[in-house]
C-alpha positions in Angstrom: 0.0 0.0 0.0 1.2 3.4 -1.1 1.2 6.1 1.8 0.8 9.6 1.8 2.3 12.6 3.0 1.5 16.2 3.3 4.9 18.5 1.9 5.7 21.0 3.8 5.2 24.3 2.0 8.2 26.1 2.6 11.5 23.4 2.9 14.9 24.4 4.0 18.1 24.0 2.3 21.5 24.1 4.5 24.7 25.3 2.6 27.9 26.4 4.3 25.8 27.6 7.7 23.8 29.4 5.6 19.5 28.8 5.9 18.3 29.4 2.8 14.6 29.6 2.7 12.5 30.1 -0.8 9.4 28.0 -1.7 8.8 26.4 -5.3 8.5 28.9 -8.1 5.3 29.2 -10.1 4.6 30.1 -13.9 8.4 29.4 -15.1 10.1 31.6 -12.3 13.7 29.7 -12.8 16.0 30.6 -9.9 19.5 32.0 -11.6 22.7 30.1 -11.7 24.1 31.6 -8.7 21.1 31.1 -6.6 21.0 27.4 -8.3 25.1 26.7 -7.5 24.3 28.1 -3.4 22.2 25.2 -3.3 22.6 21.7 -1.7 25.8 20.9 -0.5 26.8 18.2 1.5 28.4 19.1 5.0 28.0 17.0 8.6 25.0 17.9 10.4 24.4 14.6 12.7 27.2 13.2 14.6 27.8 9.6 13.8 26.1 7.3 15.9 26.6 3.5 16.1 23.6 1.8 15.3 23.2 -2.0 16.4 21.6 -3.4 13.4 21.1 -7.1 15.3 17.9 -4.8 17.0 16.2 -3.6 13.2 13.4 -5.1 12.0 13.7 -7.1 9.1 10.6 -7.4 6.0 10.6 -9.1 3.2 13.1 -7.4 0.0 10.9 -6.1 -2.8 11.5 -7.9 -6.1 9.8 -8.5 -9.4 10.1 -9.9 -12.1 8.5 -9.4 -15.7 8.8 -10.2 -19.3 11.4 -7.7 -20.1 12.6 -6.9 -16.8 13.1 -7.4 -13.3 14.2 -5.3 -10.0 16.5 -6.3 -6.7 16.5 -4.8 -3.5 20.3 -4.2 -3.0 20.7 -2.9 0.0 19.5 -6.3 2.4 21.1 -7.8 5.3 22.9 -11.5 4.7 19.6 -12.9 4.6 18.3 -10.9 1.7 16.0 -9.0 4.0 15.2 -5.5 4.2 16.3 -3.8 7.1 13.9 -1.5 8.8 15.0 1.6 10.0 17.7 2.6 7.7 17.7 4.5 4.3 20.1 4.2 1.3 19.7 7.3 -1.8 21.6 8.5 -4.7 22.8 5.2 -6.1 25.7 5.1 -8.8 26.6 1.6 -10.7 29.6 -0.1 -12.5 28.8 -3.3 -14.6 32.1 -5.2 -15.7 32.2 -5.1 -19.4 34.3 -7.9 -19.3 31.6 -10.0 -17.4 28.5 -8.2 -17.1 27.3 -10.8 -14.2 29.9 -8.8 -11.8 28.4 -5.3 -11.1 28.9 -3.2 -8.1 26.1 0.0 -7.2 27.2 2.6 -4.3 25.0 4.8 -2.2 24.2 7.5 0.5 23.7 4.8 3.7 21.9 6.6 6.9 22.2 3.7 9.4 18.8 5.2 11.1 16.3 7.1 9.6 16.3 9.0 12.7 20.0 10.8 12.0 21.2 12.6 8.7 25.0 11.4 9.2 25.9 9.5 5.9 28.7 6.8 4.7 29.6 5.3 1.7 27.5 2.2 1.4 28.1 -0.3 -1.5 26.5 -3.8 -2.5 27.6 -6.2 -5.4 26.2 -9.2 -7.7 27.9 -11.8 -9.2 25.0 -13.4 -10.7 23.7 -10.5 -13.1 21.6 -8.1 -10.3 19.4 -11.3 -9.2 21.3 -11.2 -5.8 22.9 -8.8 -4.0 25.8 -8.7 -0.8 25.7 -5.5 1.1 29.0 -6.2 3.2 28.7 -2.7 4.9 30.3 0.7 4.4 33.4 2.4 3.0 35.6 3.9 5.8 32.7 3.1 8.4 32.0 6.1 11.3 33.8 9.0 8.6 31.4 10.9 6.4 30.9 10.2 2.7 27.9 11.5 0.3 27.9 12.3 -3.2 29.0 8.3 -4.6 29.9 8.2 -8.1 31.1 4.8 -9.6 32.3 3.9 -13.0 34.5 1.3 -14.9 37.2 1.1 -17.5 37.0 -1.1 -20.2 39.2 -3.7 -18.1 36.5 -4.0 -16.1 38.0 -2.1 -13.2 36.0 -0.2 -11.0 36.2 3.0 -9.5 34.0 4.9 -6.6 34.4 8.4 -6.0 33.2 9.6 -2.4 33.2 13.5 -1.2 34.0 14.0 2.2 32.5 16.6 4.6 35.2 19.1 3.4 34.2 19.6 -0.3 37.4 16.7 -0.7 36.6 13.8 -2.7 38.7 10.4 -2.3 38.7 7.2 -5.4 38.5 4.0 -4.4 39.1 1.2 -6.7 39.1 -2.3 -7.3 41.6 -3.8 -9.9 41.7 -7.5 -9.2 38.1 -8.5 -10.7 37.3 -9.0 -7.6 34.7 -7.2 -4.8 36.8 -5.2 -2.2 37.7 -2.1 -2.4 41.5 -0.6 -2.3 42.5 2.4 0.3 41.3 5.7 -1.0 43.1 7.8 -3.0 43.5 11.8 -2.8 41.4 13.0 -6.1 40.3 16.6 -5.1 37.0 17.3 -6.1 34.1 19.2 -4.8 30.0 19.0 -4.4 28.2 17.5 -6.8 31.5 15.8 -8.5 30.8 13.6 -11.5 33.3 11.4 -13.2 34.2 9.4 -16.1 36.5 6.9 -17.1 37.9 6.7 -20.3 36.8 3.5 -22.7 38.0 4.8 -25.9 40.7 2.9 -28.0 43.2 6.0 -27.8 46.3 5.6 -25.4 43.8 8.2 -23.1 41.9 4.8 -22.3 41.5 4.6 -18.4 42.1 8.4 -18.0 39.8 9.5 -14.7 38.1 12.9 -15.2 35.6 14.4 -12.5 34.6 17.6 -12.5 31.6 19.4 -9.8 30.0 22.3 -8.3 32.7 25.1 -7.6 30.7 27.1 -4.8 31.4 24.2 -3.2 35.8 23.0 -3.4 39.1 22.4 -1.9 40.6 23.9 -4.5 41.2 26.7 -7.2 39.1 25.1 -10.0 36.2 23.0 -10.8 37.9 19.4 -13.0 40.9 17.4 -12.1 41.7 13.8 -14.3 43.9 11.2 -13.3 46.8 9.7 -16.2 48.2 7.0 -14.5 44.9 4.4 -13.2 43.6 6.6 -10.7 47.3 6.9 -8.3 47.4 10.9 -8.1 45.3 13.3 -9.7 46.6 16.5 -11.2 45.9 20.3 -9.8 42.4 21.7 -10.2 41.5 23.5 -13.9 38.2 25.9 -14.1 36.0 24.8 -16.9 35.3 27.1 -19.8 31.5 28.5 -19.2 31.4 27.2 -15.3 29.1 24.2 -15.6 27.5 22.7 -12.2 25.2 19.7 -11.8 25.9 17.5 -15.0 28.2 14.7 -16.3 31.0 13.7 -18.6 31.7 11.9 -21.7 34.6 10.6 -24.1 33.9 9.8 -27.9 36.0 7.1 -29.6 39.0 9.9 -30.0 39.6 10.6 -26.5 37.3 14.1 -26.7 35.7 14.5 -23.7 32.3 16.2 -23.0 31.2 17.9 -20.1 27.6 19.1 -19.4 25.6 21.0 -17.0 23.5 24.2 -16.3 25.4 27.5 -16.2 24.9 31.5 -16.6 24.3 30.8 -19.8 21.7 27.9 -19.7 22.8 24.4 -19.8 25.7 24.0 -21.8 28.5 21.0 -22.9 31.7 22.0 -23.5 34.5 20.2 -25.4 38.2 19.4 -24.7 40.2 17.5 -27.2 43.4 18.1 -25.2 42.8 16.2 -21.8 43.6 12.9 -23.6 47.2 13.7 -24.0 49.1 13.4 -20.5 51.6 15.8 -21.0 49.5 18.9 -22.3 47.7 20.9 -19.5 43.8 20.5 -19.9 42.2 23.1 -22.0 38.7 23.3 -23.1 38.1 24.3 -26.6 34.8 25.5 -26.8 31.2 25.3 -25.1 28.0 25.3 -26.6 24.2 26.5 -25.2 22.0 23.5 -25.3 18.2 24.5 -25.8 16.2 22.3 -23.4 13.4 24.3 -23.4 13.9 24.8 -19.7 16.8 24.2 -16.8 18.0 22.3 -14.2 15.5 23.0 -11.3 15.6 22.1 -7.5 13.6 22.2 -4.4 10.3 20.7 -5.9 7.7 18.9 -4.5 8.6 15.7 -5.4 12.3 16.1 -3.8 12.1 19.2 -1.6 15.5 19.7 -0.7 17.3 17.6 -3.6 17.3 18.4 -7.3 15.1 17.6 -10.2 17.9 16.0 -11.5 21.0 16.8 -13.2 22.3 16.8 -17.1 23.2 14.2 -19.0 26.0 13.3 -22.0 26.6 10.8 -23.3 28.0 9.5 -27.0 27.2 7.2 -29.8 30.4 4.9 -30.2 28.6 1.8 -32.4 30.4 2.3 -35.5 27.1 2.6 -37.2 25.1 5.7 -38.8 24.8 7.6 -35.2 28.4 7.3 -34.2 29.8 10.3 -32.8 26.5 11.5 -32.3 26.2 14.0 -29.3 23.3 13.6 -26.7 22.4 15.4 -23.9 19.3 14.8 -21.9 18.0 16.3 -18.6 14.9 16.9 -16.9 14.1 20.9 -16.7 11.4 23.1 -15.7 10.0 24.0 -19.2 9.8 27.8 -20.4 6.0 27.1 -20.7 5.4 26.4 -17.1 5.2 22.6 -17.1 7.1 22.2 -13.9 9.1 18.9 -15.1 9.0 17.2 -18.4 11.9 15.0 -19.7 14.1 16.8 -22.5 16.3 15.3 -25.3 18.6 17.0 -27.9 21.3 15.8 -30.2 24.4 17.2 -31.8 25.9 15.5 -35.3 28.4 18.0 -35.5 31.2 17.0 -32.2 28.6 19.1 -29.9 29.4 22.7 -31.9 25.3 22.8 -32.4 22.3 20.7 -31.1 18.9 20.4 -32.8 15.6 21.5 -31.4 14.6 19.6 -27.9 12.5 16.8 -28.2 9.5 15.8 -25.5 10.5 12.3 -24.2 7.4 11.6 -21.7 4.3 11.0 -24.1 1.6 11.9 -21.5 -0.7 14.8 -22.2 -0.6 15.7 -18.3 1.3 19.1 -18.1 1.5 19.8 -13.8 2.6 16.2 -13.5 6.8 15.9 -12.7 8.6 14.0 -15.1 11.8 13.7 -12.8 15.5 11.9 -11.9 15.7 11.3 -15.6 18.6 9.7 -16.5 19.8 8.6 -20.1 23.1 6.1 -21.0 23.7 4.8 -24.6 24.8 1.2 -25.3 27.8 -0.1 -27.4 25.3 -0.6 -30.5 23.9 3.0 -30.5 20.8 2.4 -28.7 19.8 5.4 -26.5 18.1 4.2 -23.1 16.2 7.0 -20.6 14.4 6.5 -17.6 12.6 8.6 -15.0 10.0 9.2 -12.1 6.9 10.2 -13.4 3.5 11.4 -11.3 1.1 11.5 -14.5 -1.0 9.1 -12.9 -0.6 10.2 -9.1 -3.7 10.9 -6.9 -4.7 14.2 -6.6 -3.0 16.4 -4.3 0.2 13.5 -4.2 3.4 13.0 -5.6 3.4 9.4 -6.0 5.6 8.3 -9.0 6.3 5.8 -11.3 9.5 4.5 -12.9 8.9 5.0 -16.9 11.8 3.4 -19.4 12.5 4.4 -23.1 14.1 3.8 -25.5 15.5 4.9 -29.5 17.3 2.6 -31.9 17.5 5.0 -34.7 19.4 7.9 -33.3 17.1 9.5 -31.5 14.9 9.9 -34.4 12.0 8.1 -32.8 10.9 6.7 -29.4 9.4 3.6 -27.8 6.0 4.4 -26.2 6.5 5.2 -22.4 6.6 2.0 -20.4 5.9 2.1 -16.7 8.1 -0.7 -14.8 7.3 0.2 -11.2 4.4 0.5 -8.9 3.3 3.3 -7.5 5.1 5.0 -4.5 5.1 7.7 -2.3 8.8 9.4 -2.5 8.0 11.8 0.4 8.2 8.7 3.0 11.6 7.5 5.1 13.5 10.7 5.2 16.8 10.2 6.9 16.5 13.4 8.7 16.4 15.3 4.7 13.9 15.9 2.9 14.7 14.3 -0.3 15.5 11.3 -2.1 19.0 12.2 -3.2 20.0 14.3 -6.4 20.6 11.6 -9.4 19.5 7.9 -10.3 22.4 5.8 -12.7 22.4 3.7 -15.6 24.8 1.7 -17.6 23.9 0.0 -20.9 24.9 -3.4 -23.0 23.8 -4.6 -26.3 21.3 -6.6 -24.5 19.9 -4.4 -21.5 19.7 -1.3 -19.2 21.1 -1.7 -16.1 19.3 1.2 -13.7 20.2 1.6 -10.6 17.1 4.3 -8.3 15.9 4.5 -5.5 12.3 4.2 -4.0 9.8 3.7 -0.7 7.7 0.4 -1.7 9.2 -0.9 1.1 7.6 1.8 3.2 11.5 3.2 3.6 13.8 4.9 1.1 16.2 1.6 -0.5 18.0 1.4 -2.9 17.6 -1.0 -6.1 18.9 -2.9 -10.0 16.5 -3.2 -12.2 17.9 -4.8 -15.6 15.4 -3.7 -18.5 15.4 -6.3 -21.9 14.1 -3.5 -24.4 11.5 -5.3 -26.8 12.7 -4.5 -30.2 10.8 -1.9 -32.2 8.7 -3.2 -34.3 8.0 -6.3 -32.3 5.0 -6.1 -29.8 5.6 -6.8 -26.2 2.0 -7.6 -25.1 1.6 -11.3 -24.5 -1.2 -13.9 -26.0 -1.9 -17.0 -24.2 -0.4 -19.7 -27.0 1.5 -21.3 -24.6 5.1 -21.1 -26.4 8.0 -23.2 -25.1 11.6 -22.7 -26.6 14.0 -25.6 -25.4 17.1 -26.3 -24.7 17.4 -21.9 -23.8 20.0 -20.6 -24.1 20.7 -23.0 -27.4 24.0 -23.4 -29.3 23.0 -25.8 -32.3 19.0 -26.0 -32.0 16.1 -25.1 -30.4 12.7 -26.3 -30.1 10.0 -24.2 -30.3 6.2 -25.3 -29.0 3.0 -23.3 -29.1 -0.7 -23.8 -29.5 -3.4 -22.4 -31.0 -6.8 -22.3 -29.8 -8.8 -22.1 -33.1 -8.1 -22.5 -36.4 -6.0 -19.3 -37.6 -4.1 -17.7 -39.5 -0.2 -18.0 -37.9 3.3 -16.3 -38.7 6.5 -17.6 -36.7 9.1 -14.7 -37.5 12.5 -14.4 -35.0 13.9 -10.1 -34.6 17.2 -9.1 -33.9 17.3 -6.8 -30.6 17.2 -3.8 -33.4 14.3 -5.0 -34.3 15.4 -6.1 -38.0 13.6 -9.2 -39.0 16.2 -12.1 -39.6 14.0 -15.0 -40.7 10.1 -16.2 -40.8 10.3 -19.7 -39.8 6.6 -20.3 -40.6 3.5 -18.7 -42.4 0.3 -20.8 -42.4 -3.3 -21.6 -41.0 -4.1 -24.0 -38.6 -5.1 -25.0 -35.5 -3.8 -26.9 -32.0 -0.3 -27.6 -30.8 2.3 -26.7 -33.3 6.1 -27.3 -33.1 9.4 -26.4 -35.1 13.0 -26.8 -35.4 15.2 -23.7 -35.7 18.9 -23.9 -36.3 20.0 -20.5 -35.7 20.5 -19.4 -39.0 19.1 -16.2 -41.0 16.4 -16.5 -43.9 19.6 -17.4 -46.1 20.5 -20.2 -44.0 23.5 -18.5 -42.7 23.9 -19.0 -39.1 23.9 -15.9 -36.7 26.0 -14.1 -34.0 25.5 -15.2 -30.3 23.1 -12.9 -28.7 19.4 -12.6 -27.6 16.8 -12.6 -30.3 12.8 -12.4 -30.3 10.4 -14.9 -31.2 7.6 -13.5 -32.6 3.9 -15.7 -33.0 1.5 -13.9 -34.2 -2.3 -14.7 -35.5 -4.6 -12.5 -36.5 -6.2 -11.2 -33.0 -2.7 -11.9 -31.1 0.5 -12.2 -30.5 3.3 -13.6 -28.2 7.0 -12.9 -28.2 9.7 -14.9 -26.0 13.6 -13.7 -25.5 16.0 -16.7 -26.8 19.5 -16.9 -26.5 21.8 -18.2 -29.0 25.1 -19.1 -27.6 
């Protein structure tokens, strides 16, 4: 059962012992950048107290499973329980490349509900997400906020922490394994992002972060790492002072960095970090039209952020690589306090096209929030987000909503909820938000979120792993009873179904482009059915391992299975 809870009209913000009181602007009143950049850092409040966690309540963890997705609890005690009490938020994730069972997803841990001092908590899976081991906290009883994790394309994982000083530390682990190293010095600020370099230059495993510089150690706002994350170089100021975004590198070691700014939310370019003995310069930035900025204390997330910016690049090889994307979700210019906003650059990120509308609903008060966008190794553009289109009146309760583009951006799968309904206002460790960003990491084959909600009746943290249905191929499900055996398959599989009454019947397998590879059957009949397929295209040539669709389709119906061919 979803609960509710009356916001408070006028939430407070804490930032350098300043109180900072303002309450939600109306009618498109954006603050400015300065007011924005005051906002939301993260400084001690509670002392740390030791919490006995033998004495918490356990419940059930929340999981499900569906046809094209599923979602894990990660943060559970040994047992896979939920603890009651404590609260996890702003969740970051790192999924080995090199064995995309082994993934690791850090948060903001609050042992007790009941005090706002935070650790680094972290949890990991070998098995693909389905299970998860919270062994406890980075550098337990010190505070840590702000996690951001990544990995190179070793598989090597990296989690950047801030401490209470505006400092950030890396830790990393290098062995394929699960522990953690000692930290490592990497300056840093509030609101630090940071990505590792994957491209195939001699850059590859560079470390660049960059955050908010109200909030520093140091004379500058990005430092990057040369030599796996050791020691990190002095602190640079980037060119149009960017705050609350992210970071990319193309296949030439460019890298990208977005956010919102005086001038609107920008990205700006630097094709001189990759080369270790050049200082860092930035060569250009360019105004990204949203239709709207970077907002924060809403109702949906009083005293966090709407979200931040996103970048990311097109790498497949294909028609869109090299394509620029930048996606965030922004209080529109028309009022619409949140909607989801997408725009594209073919030209290196030196222009971007008109935004597009990502959320498809016609509702424009509801918040379309937390949306976050990666891009997999094939080209195909993934974006999820909170949504309250369909919330009670006079509630905030949201919904996780998942889309996706294979063609660029050029169009969009129809919204998809993947969650229930919940109330984000509920389990507030002593702050009234649910943390600043969600994260996602995507494959050829799926989206790999990692967000945070209260269906638990606390604030947890969770993986969902999304298996987009191909466009082109319908995801709703008949009732033919289709069986595919042995699955995964190497040399053959079996595929079974039945049909009710006599129809007309088409058995065609998809790619997960949705491309159509091969019709194994076309006909009209009725009852159980079976067939032999080998693999192979409608040439007879046999296919790459991967995970196809099986598509059986009459004339009133259809059903589609995932198969895997090894």
């Amino acid at each position: 059962m979803t609960l509710s809870v009356k916001l408070k009209s006028v939430p407070v913000l804490r930032f350098v012992g300043i109180i900072l009181l303002y309450s939600y602007p109306t009618n498109a009143q954006f603050y400015s950048s300065q007011q924005l950049k005051a906002m939301h850092s993260e400084i001690p409040d509670d002392e740390y107290i030791i919490i006995d966690k033998s004495l918490q309540a356990r419940s059930p963890a929340y999981r499900v499973f569906s046809s094209n997705f599923f979602t894990a609890q990660v943060n559970v005690d040994s047992n896979g329980n939920n603890i009651v009490g404590d609260a996890a938020n702003e969740p970051s994730i790192a999924v080995d490349p090199t064995n995309p069972d082994r993934i690791v997803i850090g948060w903001r841990q609050f042992d007790s509900v009941g005090n706002n001092f935070r650790q680094a908590g972290y949890g990991y899976s070998l098995d693909g997400g389905l299970s998860w081991t919270f062994p406890g906290v980075l550098d337990p009883g010190n505070f840590r906020s702000d996690p951001v994790l990544d990995f190179d394309k070793d598989g090597n994982f990296y989690y950047n922490s801030l401490q209470g000083s505006f400092a950030c530390d890396v830790f990393k682990i290098t062995n394929g394994g699960v522990v953690w190293d000692a930290p490592v010095s990497a300056r840093g600020g509030d609101k630090q992002w940071m990505r590792i370099d994957r491209s195939n230059q001699a850059s590859a495993g560079f470390n660049y972060s960059y955050w908010n510089e109200s909030f520093t150690t140091c004379a500058g706002d990005f430092t990057r790492s040369v030599d796996g994350s050791n020691t990190f170089e002095s602190c640079v100021s980037v060119l149009g002072d960017p705050f609350w975004g992210t970071l990319a590198v193309d296949n030439d070691g460019v890298l990208y960095i977005t956010g919102t700014s005086p001038s609107g939310i920008i990205v700006i370019r630097s094709s001189t970090a990759q080369y270790p003995t050049n200082p860092v310069t930035f060569d250009s930035f360019a105004t990204v039209d949203l239709d709207g900025n970077l907002d924060a204390g809403i109702p949906v997330n009083p005293q966090g952020l709407l979200g931040q910016a996103w970048v990311d690049v097109d790498k497949s090889g294909g028609p869109g690589d090299g394509n620029l994307y930048v996606l965030a979700s922004v209080q529109r210019n028309n009022g619409d306090p949140a909607d989801v906003m997408f725009a594209r650059s073919t030209d290196g990120g030196n222009s971007f096209e008109p935004p597009v509308r990502l959320n498809d609903d016609a509702n424009t008060t509801a918040f379309q929030w937390f949306g976050t966008m990666s891009v997999a190794p094939n080209g195909r553009i993934d974006v999820a987000w909170l949504d309250t289109r369909d919330a009670p009146g006079g509630t905030v309760d949201s919904v996780l909503y998942y889309t996706f583009s294979i063609d660029n951006g050029d169009s969009w799968e129809i919204n998809e909820p993947i969650s229930l309904a919940f109330d984000p206002t509920i389990g507030y460790p002593q702050q009234n938000k649910m943390g600043d960003y969600f994260d996602m990491v995507s494959d050829n084959d799926a989206a790999h979120l990692t967000w945070t909600n209260t269906l638990n009746g606390g604030q947890d943290v969770y993986y969902t792993r999304i298996e987009p249905f191909p466009l082109g191929v319908e995801s709703f499900i008949a009732d033919f009873g289709v069986t595919a055996y042995p699955n995964p398959f190497s040399d053959s599989i079996t595929i079974e179904f039945n049909l009710p009454v006599n129809d007309e019947y088409l058995v065609e397998v998809f790619d997960m482009l949705g491309r159509k590879v091969n019709t194994l059957l076309k006909g009209c009949a009725s009852g159980k059915q079976k067939w032999v397929w080998t693999g192979t295209n409608d040439t007879g040539r046999k296919l790459n391992s991967g995970l196809y669709f099986i598509s059986i389709k009459t004339n009133t119906s259809t059903e589609v299975i995932k198969v895997i061919l090894q």
